[in-house]
Kinemage of the C-alpha trace (Angstrom):
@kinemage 1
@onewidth
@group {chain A} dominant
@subgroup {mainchain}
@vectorlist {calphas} color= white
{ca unk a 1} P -13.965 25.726 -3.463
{ca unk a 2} L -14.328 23.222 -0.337
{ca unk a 3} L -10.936 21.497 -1.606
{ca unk a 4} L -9.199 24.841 -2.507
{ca unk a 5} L -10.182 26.760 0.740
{ca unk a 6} L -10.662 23.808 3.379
{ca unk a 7} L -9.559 20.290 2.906
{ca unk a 8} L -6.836 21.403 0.938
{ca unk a 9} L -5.083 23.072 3.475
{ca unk a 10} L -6.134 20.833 6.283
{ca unk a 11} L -4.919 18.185 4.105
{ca unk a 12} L -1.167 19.766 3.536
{ca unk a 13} L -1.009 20.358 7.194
{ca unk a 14} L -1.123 16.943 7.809
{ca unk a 15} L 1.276 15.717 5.344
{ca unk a 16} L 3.636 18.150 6.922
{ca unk a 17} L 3.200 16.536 9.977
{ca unk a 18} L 3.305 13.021 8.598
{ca unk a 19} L 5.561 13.285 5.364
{ca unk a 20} L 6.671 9.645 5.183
{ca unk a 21} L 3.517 8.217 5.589
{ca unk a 22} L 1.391 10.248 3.556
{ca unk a 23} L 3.945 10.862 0.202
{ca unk a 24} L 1.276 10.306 -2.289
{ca unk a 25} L -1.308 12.515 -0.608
{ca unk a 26} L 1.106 15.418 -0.603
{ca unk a 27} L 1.751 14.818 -4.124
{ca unk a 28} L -1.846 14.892 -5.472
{ca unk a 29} L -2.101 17.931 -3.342
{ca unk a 30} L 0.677 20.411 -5.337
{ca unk a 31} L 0.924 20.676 -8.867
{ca unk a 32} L 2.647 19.689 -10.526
{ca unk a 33} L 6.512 21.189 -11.104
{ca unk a 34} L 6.104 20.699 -15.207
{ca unk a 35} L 4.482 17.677 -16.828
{ca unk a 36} L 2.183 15.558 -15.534
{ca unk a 37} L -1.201 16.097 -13.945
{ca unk a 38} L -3.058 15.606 -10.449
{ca unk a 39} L -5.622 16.261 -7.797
{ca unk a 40} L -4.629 19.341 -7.337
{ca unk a 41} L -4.727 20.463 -11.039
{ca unk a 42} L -8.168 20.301 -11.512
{ca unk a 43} L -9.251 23.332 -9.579
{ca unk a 44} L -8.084 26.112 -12.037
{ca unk a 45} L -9.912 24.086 -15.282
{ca unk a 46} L -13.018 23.175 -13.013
{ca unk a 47} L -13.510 27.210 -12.254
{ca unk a 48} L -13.206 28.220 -16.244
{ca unk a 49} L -15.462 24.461 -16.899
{ca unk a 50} L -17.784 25.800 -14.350
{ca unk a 51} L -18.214 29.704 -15.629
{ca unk a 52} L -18.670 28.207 -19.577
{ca unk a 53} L -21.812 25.739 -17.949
{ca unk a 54} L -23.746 28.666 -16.691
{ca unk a 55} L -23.716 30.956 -19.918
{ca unk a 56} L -26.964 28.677 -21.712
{ca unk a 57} L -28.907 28.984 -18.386
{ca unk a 58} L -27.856 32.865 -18.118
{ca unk a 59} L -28.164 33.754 -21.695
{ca unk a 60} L -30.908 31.604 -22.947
{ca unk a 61} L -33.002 35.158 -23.453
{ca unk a 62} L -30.457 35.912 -26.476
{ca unk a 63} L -30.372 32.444 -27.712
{ca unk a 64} L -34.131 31.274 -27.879
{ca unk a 65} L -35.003 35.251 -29.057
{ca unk a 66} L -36.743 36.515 -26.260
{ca unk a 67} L -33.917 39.029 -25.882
{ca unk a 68} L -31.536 40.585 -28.742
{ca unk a 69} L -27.701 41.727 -27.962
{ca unk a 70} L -27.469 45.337 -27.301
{ca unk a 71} L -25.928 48.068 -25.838
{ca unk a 72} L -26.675 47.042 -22.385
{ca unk a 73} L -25.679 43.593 -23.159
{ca unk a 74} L -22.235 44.367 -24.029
{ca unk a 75} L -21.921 46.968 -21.148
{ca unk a 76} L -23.125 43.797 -18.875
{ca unk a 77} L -19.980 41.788 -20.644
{ca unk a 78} L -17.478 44.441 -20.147
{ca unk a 79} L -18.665 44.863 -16.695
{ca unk a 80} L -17.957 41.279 -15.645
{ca unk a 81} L -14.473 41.124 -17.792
{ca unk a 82} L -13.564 44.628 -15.690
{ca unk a 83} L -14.475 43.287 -12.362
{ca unk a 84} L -13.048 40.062 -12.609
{ca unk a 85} L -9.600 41.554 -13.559
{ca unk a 86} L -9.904 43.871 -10.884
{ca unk a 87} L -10.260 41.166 -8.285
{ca unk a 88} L -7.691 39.332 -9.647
{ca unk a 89} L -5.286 42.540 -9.212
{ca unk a 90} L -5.911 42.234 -5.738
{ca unk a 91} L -5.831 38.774 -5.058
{ca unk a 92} L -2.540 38.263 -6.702
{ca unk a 93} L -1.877 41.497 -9.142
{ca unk a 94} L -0.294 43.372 -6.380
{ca unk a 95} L -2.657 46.200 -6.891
{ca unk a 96} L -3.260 46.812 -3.157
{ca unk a 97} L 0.822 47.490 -2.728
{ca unk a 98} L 0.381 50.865 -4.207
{ca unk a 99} L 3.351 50.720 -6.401
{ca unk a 100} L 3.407 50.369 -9.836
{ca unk a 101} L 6.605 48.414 -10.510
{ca unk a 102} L 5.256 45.603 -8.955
{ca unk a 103} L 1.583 45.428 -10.738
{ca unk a 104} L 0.940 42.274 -12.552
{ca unk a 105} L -1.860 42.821 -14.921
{ca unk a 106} L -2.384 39.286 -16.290
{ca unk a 107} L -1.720 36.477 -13.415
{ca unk a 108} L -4.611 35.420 -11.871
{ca unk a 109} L -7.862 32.963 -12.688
{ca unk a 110} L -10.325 35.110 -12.086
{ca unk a 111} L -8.316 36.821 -15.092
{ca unk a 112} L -8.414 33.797 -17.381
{ca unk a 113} L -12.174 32.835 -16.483
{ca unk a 114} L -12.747 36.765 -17.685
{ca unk a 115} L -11.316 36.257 -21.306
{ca unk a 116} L -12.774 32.800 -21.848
{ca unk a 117} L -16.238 34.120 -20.748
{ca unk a 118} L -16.548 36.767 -22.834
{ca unk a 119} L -15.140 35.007 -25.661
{ca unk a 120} L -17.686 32.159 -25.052
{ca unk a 121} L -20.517 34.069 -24.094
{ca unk a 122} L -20.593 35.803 -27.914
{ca unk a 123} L -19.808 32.590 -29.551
{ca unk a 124} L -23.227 31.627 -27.886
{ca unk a 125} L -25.391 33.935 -28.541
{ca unk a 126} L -24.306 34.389 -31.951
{ca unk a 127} L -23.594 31.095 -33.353
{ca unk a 128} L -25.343 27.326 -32.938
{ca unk a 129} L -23.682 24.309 -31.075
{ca unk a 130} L -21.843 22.579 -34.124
{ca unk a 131} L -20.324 26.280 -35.166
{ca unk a 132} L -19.728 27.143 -31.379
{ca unk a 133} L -17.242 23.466 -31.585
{ca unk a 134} L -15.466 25.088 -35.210
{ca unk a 135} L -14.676 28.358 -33.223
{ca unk a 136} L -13.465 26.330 -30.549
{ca unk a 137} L -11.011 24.036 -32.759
{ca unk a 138} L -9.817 27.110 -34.637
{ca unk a 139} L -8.737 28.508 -31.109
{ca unk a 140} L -7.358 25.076 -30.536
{ca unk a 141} L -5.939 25.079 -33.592
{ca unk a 142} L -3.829 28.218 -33.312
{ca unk a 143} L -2.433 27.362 -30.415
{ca unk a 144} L -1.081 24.292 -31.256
{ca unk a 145} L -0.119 26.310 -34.567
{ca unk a 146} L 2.145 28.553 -32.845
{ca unk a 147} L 3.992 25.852 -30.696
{ca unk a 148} L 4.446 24.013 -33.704
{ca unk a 149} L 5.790 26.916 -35.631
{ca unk a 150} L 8.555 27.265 -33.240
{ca unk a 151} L 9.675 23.538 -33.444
{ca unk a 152} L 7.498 22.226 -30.211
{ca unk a 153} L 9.764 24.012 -27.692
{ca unk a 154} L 8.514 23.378 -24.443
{ca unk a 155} L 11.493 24.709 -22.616
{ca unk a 156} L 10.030 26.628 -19.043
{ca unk a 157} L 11.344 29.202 -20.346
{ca unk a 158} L 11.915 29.722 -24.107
{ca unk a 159} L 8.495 28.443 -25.173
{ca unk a 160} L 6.824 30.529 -27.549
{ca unk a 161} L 3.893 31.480 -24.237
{ca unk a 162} L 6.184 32.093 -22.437
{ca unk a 163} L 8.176 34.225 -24.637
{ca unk a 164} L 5.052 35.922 -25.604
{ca unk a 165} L 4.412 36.661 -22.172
{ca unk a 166} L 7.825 38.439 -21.707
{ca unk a 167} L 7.901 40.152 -24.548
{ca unk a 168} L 4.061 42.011 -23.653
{ca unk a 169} L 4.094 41.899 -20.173
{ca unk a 170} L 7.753 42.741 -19.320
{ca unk a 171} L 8.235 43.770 -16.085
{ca unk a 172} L 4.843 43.682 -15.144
{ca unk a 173} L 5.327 39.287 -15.762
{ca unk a 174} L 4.807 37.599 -12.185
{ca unk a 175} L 7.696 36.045 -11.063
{ca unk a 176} L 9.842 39.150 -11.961
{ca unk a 177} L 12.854 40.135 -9.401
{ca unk a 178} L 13.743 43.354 -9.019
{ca unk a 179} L 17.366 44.402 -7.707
{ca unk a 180} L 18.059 47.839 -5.361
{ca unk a 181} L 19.810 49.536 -8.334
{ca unk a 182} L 16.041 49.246 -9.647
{ca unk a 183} L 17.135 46.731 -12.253
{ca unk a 184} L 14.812 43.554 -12.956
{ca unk a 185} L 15.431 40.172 -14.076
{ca unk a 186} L 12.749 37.319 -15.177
{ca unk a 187} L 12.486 35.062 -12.307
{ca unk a 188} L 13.797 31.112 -13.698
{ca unk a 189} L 11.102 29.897 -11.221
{ca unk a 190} L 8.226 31.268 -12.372
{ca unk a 191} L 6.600 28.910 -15.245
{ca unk a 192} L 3.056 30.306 -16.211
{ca unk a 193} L 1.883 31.870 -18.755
{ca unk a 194} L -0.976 33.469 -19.669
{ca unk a 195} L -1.466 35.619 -22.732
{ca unk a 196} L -1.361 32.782 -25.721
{ca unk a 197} L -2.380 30.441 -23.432
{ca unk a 198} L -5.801 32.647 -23.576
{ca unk a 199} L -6.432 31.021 -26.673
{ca unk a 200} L -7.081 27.552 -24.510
{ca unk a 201} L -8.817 29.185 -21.605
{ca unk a 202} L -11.306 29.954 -24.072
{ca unk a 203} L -11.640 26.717 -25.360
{ca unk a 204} L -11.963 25.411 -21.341
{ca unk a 205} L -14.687 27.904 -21.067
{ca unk a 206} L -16.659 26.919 -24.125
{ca unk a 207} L -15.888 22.713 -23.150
{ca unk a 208} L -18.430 24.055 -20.178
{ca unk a 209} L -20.745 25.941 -22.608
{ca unk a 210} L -21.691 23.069 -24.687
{ca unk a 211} L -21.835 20.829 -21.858
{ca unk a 212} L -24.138 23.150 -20.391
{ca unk a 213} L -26.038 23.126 -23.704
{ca unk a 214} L -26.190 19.304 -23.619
{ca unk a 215} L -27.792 19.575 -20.069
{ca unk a 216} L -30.082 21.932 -20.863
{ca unk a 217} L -31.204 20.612 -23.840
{ca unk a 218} L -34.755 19.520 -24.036
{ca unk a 219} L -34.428 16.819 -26.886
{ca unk a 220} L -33.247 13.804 -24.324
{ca unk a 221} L -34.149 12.748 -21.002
{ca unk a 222} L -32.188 13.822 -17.768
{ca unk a 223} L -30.807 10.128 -18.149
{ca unk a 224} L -29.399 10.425 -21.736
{ca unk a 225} L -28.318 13.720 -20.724
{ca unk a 226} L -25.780 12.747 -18.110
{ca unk a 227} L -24.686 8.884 -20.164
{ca unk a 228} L -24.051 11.962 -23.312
{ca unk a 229} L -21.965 14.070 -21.185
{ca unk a 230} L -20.256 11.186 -19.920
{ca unk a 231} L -19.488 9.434 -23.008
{ca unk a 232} L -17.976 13.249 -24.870
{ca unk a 233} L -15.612 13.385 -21.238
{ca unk a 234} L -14.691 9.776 -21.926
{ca unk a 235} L -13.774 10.734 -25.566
{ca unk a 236} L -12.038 13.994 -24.169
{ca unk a 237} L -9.538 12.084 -22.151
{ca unk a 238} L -8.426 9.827 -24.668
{ca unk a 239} L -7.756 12.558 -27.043
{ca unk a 240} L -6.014 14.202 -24.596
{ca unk a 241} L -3.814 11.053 -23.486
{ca unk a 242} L -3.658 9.900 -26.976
{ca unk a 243} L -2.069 13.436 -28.341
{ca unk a 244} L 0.200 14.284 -24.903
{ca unk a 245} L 3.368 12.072 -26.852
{ca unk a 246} L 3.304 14.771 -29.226
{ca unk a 247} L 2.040 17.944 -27.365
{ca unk a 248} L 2.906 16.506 -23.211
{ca unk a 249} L 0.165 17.676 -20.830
{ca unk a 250} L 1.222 20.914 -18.636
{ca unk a 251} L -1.043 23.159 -16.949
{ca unk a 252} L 1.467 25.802 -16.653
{ca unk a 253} L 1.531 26.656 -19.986
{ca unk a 254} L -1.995 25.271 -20.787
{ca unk a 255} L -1.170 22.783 -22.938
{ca unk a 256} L -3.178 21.206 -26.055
{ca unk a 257} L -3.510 18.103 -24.574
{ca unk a 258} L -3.971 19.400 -21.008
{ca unk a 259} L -6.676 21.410 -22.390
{ca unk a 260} L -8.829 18.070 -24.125
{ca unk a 261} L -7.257 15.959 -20.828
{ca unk a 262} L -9.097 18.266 -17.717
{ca unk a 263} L -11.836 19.750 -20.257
{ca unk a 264} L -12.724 15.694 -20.362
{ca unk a 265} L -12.350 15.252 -16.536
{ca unk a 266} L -14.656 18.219 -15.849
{ca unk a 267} L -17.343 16.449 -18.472
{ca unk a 268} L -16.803 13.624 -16.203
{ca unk a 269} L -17.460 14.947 -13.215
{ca unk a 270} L -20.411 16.809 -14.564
{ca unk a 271} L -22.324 14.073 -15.692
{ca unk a 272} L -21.426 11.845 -12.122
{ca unk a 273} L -22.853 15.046 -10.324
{ca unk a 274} L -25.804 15.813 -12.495
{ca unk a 275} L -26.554 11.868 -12.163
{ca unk a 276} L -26.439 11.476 -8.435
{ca unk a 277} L -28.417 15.220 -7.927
{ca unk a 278} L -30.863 15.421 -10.473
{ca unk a 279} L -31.274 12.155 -11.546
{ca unk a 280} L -31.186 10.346 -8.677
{ca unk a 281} L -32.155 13.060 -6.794
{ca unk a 282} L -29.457 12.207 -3.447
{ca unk a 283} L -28.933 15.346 -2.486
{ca unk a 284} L -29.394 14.819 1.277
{ca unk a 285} L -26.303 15.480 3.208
{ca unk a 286} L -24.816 18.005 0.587
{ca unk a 287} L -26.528 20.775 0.521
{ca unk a 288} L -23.975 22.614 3.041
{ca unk a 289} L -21.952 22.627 -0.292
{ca unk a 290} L -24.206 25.563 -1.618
{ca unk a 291} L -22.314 28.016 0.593
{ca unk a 292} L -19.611 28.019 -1.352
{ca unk a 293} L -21.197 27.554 -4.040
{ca unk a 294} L -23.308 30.524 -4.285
{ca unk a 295} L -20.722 32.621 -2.972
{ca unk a 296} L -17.644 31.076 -4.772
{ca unk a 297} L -15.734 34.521 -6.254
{ca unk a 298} L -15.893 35.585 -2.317
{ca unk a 299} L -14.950 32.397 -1.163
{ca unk a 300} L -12.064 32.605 -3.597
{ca unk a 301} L -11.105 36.057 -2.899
{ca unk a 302} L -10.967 36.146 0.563
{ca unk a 303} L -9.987 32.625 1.075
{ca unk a 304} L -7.176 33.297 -1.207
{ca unk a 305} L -6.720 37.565 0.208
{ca unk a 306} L -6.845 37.368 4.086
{ca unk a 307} L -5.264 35.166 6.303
{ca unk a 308} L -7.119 33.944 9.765
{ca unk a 309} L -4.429 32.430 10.762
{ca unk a 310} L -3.370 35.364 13.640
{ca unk a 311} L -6.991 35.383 14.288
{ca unk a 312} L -7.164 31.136 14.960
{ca unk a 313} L -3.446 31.508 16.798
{ca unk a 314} L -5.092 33.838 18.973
{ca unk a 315} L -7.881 31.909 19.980
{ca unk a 316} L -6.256 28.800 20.153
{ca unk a 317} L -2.631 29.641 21.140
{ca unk a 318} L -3.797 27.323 24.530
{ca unk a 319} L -3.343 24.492 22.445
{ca unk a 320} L 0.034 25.127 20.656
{ca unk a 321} L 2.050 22.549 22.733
{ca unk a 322} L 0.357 19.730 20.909
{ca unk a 323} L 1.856 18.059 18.147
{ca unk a 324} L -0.975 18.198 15.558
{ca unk a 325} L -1.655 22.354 16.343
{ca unk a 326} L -0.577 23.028 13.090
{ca unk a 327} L -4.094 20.900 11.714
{ca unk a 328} L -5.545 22.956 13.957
{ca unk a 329} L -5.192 25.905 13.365
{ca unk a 330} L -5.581 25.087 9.555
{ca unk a 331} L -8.926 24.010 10.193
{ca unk a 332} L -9.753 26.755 12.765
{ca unk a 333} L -8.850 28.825 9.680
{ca unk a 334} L -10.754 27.125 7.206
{ca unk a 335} L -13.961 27.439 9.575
{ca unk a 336} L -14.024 31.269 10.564
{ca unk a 337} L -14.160 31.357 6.226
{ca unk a 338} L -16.819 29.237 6.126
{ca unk a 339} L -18.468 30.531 8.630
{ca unk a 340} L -18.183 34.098 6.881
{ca unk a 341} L -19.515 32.150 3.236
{ca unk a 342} L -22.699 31.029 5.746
{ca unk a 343} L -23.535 34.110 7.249
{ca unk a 344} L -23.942 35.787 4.092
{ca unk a 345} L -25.703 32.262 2.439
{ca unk a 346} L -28.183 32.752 5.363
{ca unk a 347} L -28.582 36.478 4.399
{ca unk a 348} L -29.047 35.698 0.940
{ca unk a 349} L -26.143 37.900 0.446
{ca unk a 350} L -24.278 37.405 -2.777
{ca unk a 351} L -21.233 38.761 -4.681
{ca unk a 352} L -21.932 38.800 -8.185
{ca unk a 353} L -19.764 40.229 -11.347
């Protein structure tokens, strides 16, 4: 959240300022325009990673049989799928124009963190770890199944997700242009899909499930726990590298080997975190991180909704002569959200789906 709703943008103001000199920052700071992978392309898998981690801590009532699925269960499921759609609608469905035409139901993260959860959160708390890893290969598996089945096309365009995505979402696909004669045309721009590539969110989602599991587990010390981790990112990255000849890593799309590649970064980064926190227990200095933390769908929804920027121009217009007032008022913009996230952290106020 702190490098999607304040560095980040701090961060691109200054390369706009600066672009000679600061090339390879700007480039880790965009994603990528097809295949490849950087900085930048982490966020989306570390916020379906993240969601898949806290299903054994949430749901460990269902698992160790203290509680047993039921009606208000599922209701509880459903309620979180619907809620996490909706918010995507508004962040970037178009919901809030009022106008059908222009609805996108299926475009958002908040959207693809909804289908892997649910998907995950019933493969836990009805099947165990090593039958949890054969749901998630099938899922792999089709995926890969259907690319294959059209001869590997991974044309932008013509891919079999995207083409899926077309054919069920129609007019309602972001990137769609419509013409005044009320005609519309798919937009050659637009590259991501979403509907097939559900299969792999999933499988993102459940990557943070069992590392979750491996956290939580009882059976090794907090040590082992993070070296485990560790060692099944390590392994996840060089699957992923080792397969992207064959299947190329693209996060549009969601690729196979993207998929393994991020799934193994976000192991990674998980077991360096869990190391340094609650191994090592170093902490100090960090703690300011909680704020977005806690509150991270607000953070995302607002950071992502409203703009400050009148309301930091405003304030600050005083200073608009000098060169670097673009920095500025990114930061200026960056703060009034934190600031927001804080005064609700302080509150113990806390948006939860």
């Amino acid at each position: 959240m702190f490098l999607l709703l304040a560095l980040g943008p701090v961060m691109k103001s200054i390369c706009r300022l600066y672009p000679d000199s600061t090339a390879w920052l700007a480039h880790q700071i965009e994603h990528v325009s097809w295949e490849g992978f950087v900085l930048w392309d982490i966020i989306m898998p570390l916020f379906l990673f993240m969601s898949g981690i806290t299903i054994p801590f949430s749901m460990a009532a269902y698992k160790d049989g203290r509680a047993r699925p039921d009606r208000k269960f599922y209701l509880k499921l459903l309620r979180r799928f619907f809620l996490l759609f909706l918010l995507g609608w508004i962040v970037q469905g178009n919901l809030l124009e009022f106008s059908w035409k222009d609805f996108h139901p299926y475009a958002n993260t908040l959207q693809a963190i909804a289908v892997g959860y649910v998907v995950t959160a019933l493969l836990f708390v009805y099947l165990k770890p090593r039958w949890q890893i054969v749901a998630g290969v099938a899922l792999f598996a089709a995926y890969w199944i259907a690319f294959a089945c059209t001869g590997m096309n991974l044309d932008p365009q013509e891919n079999i997700a995207m083409v899926v995505d077309k054919a069920v979402l129609g007019s309602h696909r972001d990137g769609v242009r419509w013409a005044l004669d009320g005609s519309w045309r798919f937009g050659k721009s637009y590259q991501y899909t979403w509907i097939l590539s559900s299969l792999n969110f999933a499988v993102t989602v459940l990557l943070g499930c069992l590392a979750g599991q491996l956290l939580k587990s009882g059976r090794h010390t907090p040590g082992r726990r993070a070296l485990l981790v560790a060692l099944v990112g390590a392994v996840l990255v060089a699957i992923g590298l080792a397969i992207s000849p064959i299947f190329p890593i693209i996060k549009k799309i969601w690729s196979s080997s993207m998929t393994l590649f991020s799934g193994g970064i976000c192991f990674l980064l998980t077991a360096f975190t869990y190391y340094i926190v609650d191994v090592r227990g170093h902490h100090k200095g960090a703690d300011w991180l909680k704020i977005y933390g806690m509150n991270a769908i607000t953070a995302y929804c607002v950071g992502k909704g409203v703009s400050f920027t009148s309301v930091s121009e405003s304030l600050l217009h005083g200073l608009s002569g000098l060169g670097c007032y673009p920095v500025i008022i990114a930061f200026a913009d960056a703060a009034i959200l934190f600031g927001i996230l804080a005064l609700m952290y302080k509150n113990k106020v806390f948006l939860k789906v």
